[in-house]
C-alpha positions, 0 to 999 in steps of 0.5 A: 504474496506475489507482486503482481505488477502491470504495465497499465501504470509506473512499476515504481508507484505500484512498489511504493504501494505494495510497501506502504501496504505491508507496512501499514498490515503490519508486514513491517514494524516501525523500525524494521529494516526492509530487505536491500534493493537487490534482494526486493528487485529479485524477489519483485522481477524487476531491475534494481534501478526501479527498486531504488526509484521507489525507494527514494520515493518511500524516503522522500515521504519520510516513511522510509529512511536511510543509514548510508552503512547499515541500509533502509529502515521504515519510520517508527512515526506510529502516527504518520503510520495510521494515518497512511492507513486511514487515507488509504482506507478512505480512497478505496471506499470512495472508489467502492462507493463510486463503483457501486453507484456506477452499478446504480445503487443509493447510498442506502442500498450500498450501506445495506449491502455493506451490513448484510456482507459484514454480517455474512449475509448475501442477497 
């Protein structure tokens, strides 16, 4: 998946976001070792000292942890795993919901949209 990064806001935040979305998807497991800062800056397009910058981010976090000889690794904490998961989850459908209410709709239309959509209906 390409990176897609913007000037809109800090490079390093739009980093740390996509890694805590591949871990949370599952990209990476708990335990896995993330590819070093040279290889993601190459593959993101964008300098080393970035990379780093978000990494210590993911690291102060405790998400990320260090080995000084053998590199990074994600924490095989599963809860503190699922529980990025869940506040990530709630953040997006607020922002859905305040979205949506911006268009004018009411909870109960937003619910009814939501349910016709899973059920792969569309208005």
């Amino acid at each position: 998946m390409p990176w897609n990064l913007n000037s809109d806001r800090p490079i390093f935040l739009q980093i740390v976001e996509r890694i805590q979305t591949d871990i949370i998807s599952g990209k990476y497991k708990p335990g896995d070792k993330l590819p070093s800062v040279r290889d993601l800056a190459a593959e993101a397009a964008v300098n080393p000292n970035t990379m780093q910058k978000a990494f210590a981010e993911l690291e102060r976090t405790g998400l990320v942890y260090s080995q000084r000889t053998t590199g990074r690794f994600i924490t095989e904490d599963t809860t503190m795993i699922d529980e990025l998961k869940a506040n990530l989850a709630k953040e997006k459908i607020t922002e859905f919901i305040a979205l949506m209410q911006q268009l004018g709709f009411s909870r109960e239309e937003i619910l009814a949209l939501i349910s016709d959509t899973m059920k792969g209906e569309t208005s």
